[in-house]
C-alpha positions as CSV (number, residue, x, y, z in Angstrom):
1,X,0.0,0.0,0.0
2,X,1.3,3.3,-0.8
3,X,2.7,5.4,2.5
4,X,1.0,8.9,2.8
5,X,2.3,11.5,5.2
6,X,-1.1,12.1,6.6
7,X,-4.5,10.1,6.0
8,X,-7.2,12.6,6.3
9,X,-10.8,11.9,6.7
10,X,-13.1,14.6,5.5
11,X,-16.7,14.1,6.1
12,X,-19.4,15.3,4.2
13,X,-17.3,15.4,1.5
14,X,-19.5,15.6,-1.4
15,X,-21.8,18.3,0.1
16,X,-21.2,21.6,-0.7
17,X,-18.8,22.7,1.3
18,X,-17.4,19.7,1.6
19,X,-16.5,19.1,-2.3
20,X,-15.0,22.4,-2.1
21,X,-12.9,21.1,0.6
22,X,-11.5,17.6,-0.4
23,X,-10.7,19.7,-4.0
24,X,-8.6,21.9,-2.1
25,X,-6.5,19.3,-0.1
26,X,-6.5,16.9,-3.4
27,X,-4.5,19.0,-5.5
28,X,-2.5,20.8,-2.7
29,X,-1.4,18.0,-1.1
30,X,-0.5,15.1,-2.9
31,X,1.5,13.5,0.0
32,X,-2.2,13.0,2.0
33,X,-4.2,10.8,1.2
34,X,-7.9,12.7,1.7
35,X,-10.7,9.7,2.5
36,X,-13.9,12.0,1.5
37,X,-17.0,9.8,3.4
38,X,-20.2,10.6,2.5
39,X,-23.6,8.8,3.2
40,X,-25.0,10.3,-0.5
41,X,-28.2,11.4,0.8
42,X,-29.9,14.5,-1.4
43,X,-27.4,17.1,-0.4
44,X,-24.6,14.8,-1.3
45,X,-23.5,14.7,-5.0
46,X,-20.0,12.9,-6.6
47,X,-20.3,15.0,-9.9
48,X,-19.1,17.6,-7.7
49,X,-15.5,16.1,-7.4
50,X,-15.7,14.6,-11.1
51,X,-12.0,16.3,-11.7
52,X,-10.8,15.1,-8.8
53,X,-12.3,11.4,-8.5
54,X,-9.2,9.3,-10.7
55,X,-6.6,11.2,-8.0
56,X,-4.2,8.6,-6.6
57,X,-4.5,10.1,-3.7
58,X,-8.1,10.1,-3.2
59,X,-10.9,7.3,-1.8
60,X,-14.6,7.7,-1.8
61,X,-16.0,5.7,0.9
62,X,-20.0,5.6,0.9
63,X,-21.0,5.3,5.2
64,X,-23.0,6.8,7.5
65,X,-21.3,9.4,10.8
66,X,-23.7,7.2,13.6
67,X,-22.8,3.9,12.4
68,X,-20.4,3.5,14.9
69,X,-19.1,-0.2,14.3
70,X,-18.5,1.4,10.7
71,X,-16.3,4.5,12.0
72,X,-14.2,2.5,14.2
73,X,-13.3,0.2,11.2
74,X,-12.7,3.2,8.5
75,X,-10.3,4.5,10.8
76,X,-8.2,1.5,11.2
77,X,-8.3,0.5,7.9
78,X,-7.4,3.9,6.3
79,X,-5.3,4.7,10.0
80,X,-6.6,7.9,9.8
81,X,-4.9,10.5,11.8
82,X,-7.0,14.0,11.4
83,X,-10.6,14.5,10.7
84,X,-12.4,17.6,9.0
85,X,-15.6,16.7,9.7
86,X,-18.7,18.7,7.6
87,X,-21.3,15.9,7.4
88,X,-24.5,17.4,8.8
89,X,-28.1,18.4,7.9
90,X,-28.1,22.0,7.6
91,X,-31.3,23.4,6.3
92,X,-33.1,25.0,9.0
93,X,-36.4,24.7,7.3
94,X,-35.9,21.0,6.7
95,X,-35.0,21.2,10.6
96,X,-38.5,22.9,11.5
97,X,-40.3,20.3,9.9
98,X,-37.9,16.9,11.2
99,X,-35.8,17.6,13.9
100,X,-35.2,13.6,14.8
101,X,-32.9,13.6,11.9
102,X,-30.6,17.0,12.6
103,X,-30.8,15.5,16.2
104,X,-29.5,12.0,14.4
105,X,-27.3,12.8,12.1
106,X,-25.7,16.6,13.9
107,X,-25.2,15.2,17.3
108,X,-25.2,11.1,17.3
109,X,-23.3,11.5,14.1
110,X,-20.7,13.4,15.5
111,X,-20.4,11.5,19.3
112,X,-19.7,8.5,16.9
113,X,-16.7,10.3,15.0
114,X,-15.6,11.4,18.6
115,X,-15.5,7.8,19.9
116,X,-14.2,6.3,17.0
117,X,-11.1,9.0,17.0
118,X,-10.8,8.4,20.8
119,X,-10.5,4.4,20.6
120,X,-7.8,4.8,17.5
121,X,-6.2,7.7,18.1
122,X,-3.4,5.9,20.5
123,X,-0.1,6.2,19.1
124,X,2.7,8.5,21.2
125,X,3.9,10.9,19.0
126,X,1.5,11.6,16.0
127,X,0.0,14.4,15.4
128,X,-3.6,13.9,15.6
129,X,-6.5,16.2,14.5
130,X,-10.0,16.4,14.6
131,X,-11.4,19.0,13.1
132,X,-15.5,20.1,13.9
133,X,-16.9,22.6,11.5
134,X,-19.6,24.4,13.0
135,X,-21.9,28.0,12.6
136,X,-22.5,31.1,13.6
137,X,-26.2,30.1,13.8
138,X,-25.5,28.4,17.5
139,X,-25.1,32.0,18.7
140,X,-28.2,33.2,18.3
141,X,-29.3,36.7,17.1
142,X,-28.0,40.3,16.7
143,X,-29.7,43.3,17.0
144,X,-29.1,45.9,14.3
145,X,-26.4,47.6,16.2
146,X,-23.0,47.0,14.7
147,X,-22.0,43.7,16.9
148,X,-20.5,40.7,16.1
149,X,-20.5,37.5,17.1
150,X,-16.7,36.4,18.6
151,X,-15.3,33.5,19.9
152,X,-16.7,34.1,23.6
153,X,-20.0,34.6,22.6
154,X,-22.7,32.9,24.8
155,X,-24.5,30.4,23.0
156,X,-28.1,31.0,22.2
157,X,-29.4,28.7,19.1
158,X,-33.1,29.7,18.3
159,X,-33.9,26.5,15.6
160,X,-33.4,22.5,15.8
161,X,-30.5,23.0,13.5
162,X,-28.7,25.6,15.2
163,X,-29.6,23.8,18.3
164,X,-28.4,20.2,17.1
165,X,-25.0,22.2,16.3
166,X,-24.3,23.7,19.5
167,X,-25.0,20.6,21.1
168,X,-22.2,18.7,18.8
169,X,-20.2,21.6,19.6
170,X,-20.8,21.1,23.0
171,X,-19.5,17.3,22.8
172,X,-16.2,18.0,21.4
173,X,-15.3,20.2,23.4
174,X,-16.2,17.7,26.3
175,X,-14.0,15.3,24.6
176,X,-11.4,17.6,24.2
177,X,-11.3,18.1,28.3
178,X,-12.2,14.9,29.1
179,X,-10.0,12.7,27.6
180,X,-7.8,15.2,26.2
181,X,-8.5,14.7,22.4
182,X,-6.8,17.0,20.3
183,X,-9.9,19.3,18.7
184,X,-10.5,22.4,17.0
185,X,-13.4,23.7,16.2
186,X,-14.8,26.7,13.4
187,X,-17.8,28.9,13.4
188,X,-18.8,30.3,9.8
189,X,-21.0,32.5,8.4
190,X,-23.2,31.9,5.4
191,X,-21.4,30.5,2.1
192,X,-22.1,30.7,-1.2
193,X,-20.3,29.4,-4.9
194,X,-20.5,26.9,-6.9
195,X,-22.0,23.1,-6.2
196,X,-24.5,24.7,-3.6
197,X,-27.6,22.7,-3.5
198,X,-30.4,24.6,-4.9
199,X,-32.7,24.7,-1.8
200,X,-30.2,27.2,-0.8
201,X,-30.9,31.0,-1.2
202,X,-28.3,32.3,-3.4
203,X,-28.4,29.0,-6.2
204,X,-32.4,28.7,-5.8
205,X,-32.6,32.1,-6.9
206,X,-30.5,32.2,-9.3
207,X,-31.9,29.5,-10.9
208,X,-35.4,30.5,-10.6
209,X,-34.7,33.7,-12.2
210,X,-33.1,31.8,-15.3
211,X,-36.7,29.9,-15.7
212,X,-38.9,32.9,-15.1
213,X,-40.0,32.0,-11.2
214,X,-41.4,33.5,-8.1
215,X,-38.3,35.0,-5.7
216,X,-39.8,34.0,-2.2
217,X,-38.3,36.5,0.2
218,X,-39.5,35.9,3.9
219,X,-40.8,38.8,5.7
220,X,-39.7,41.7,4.4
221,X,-36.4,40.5,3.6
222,X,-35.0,42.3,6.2
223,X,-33.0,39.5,7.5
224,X,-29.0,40.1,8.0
225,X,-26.1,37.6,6.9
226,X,-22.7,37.6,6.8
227,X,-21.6,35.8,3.5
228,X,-18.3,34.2,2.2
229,X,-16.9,32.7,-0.5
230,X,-16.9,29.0,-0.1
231,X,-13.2,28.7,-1.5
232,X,-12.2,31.4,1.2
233,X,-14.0,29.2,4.0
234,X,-11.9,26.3,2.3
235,X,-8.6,28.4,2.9
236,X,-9.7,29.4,6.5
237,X,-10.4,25.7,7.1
238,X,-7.0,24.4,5.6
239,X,-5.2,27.3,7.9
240,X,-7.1,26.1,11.1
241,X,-6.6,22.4,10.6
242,X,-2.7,22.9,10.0
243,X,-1.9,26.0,12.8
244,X,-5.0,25.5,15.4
245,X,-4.5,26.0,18.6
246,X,-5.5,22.4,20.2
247,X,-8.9,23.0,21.4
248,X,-9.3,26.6,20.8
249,X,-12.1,27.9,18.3
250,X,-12.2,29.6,15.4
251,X,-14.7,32.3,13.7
252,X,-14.8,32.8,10.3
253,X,-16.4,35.2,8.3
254,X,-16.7,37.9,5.7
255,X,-17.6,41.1,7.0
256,X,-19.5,41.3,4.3
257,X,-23.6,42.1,6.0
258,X,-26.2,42.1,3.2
259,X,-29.9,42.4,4.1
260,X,-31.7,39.8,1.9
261,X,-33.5,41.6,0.0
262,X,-30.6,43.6,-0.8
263,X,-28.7,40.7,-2.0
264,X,-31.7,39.3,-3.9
265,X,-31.7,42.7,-6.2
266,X,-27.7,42.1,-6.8
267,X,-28.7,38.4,-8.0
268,X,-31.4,39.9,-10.1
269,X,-29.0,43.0,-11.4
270,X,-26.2,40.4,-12.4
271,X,-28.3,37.2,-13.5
272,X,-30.4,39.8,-16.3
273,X,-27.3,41.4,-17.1
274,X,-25.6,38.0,-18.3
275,X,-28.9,36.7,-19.6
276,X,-28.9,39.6,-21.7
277,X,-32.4,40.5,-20.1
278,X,-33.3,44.4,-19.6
279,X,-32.6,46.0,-16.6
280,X,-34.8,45.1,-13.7
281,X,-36.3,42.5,-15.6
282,X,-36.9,39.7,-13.1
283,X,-37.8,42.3,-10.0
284,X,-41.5,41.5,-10.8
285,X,-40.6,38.1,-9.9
286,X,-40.2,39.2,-5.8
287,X,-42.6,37.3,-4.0
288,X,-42.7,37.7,0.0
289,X,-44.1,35.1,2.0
290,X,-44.8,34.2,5.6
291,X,-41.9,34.6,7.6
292,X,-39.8,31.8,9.1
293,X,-40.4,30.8,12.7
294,X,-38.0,31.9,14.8
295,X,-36.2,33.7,12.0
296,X,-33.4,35.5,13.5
297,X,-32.7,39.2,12.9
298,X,-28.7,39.2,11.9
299,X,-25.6,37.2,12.0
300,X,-22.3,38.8,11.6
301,X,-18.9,37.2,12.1
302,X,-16.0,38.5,13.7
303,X,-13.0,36.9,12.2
304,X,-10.4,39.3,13.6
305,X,-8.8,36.3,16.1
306,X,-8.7,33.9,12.6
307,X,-6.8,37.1,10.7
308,X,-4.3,38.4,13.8
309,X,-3.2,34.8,14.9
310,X,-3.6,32.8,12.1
311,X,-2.9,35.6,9.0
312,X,-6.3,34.1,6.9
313,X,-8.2,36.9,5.3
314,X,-11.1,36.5,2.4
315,X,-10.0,36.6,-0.7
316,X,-12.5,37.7,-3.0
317,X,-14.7,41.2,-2.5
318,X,-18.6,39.9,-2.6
319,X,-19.4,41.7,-5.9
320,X,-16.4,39.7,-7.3
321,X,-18.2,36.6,-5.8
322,X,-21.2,36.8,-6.6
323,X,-20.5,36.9,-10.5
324,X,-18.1,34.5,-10.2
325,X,-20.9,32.3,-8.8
326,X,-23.9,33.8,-11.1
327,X,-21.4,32.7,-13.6
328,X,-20.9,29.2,-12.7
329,X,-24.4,28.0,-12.2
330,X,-25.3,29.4,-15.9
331,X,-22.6,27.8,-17.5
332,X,-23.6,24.7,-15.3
333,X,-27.2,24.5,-16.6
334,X,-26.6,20.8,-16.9
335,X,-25.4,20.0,-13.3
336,X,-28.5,22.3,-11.9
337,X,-31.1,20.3,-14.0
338,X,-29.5,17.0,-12.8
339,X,-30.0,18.3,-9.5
340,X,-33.2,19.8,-9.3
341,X,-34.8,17.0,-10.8
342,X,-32.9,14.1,-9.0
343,X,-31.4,11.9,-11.6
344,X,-27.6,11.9,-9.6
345,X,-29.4,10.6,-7.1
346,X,-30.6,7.6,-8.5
347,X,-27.7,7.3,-10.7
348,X,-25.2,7.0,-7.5
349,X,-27.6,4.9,-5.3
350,X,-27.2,2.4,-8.3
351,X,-23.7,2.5,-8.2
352,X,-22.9,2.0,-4.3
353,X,-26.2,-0.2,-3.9
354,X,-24.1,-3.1,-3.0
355,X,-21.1,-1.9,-0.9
């Protein structure tokens, strides 16, 4: 078997963020071998690491986070030694409506990883990681008053998901203390790019515009968030994995506040403009509808501790972003129809049906 200087595990790796990820660390470092797990359900997709899939130093392996028994053997047979764990269920509205399974999957899901790194992780000397990537959501609210969110901020989650990730959270730190694990954990504000599944603002929208569709704002759309880049977040995470502090946590975010219906008229302003449509042609497709429950006010990151101690800083001004991403989803019409309409989901159920 081929010797790698570090056997990662990434989790979630075919998500969104989570492609983005295992990209990164495939082509930047060869000499790890990156082990991207991933249980396939909707939010999980493989054509999102087609260029990367033949790499010799990359494994798909198809599992689910709480089967236990499961974890505990990946580990030994890949001897993983760091974990950059991303699998969750992060849609708060799917939360609202099913919170057994963010309970599931958020905090049994992780407890397993946490275990399965415990039992393994024995060797004197290595340099062990695990890596919990989290969100601003488990703080709560802001008020419209210029604050941010840091790294001491009581916690305060208003929704299941938010709450199913403070409690994860919550468990590796306990690890960390209790039996000394070595951990590090990130708290990130709202992402956006390319290979975001559609239920998602920012790609649903765009999308919708392309086919002539009701924009469903909630409220008034005078909701705050703090947006990034996802290949920024990808950068921060790379940064925190390698120079962390051992159990110390990490913010990351833009400083980059958009109200949403501010950021819904950018989408519309860039998507007509490369469609070719008139200007303001899709604002007539703004349709505002009941608001959320519990639907909290503002997030905003404070990333200053990630910048001052760690040097990461974004990358890419938002404007810059969000055409680069307009951009992608047009010229991946293709990907978005296989999506929306669920044909890579059947096509990759077929394909790991027996493993």
């Amino acid at each position: 078997m081929e010797q790698f200087k570090r056997n990662i595990l990434i989790t979630g790796g075919a998500g969104f963020i989570g492609s983005n990820l295992v990209r990164l660390f495939v082509n930047r470092y060869p000499e790890y071998r990156i082990v991207n797990l991933d249980v396939l359900t909707y939010a999980g997709n493989l054509e999102n690491l087609k260029d990367v899939e033949n790499r010799p130093n990359y494994v798909f392996v198809k599992a689910d986070i709480c089967d236990y028994e499961r974890m505990a053997q990946i580990f030994a047979e890949y001897d993983i030694d760091g974990v950059i764990h991303l699998a969750a269920e992060s849609h708060v509205d799917r939360s609202i409506k099913d919170p057994f399974t963010f309970a599931r999957t958020n905090v049994m899901g992780t407890l397993s990883l946490l275990q399965a790194a415990k039992e393994q992780w024995k060797e004197e000397g290595r340099a062990y990681r695990f890596y919990h990537v989290s969100t601003d959501e488990v703080y709560g609210a802001l008020q419209m008053d210029g604050t941010f969110f840091t790294e001491k901020t009581k916690y305060d989650p208003h929704s299941p998901y938010s709450a199913s990730k403070a409690s994860s959270d919550h468990f590796v730190r306990a690890f960390h203390d209790t039996y000394g694990l070595p951990t590090v954990i990130s708290n990130c504000s709202n992402n956006y790019g390319p290979y975001q599944f559609p239920e998602k603002l920012i790609p649903l929208f765009i999308n919708n515009i392309r086919h002539g569709r009701p924009l469903p704002v909630y409220g008034k759309g005078e909701n705050v968030r703090d947006w990034l880049y996802v290949e920024d977040h990808a950068r921060a995470i790379d940064v925190i994995f390698h120079n962390g502090k051992d159990g110390d946590t990490y913010n990351i975010g833009g400083f980059n506040e958009w109200k949403n219906i501010d950021l819904i008229k950018v989408m519309i302003s860039v998507v007509d403009r490369l469609l070719g449509n008139p200007e303001g042609h899709s604002l007539g497709l703004i349709t505002y509808v009941k608001d959320r429950a519990g639907h909290d006010l503002r997030y905003a990151i404070d990333s200053t501790k990630l910048h001052e101690e760690l040097g990461w800083e974004p990358s890419l001004q938002f404007e810059e972003g969000i055409e680069k991403t307009v951009k992608w989803y047009l010229d991946h019409q293709e990907w978005m129809d296989r999506v929306t309409s669920g044909d890579y989901m059947a096509y990759y159920e077929n394909m790991y049906k027996d493993r």
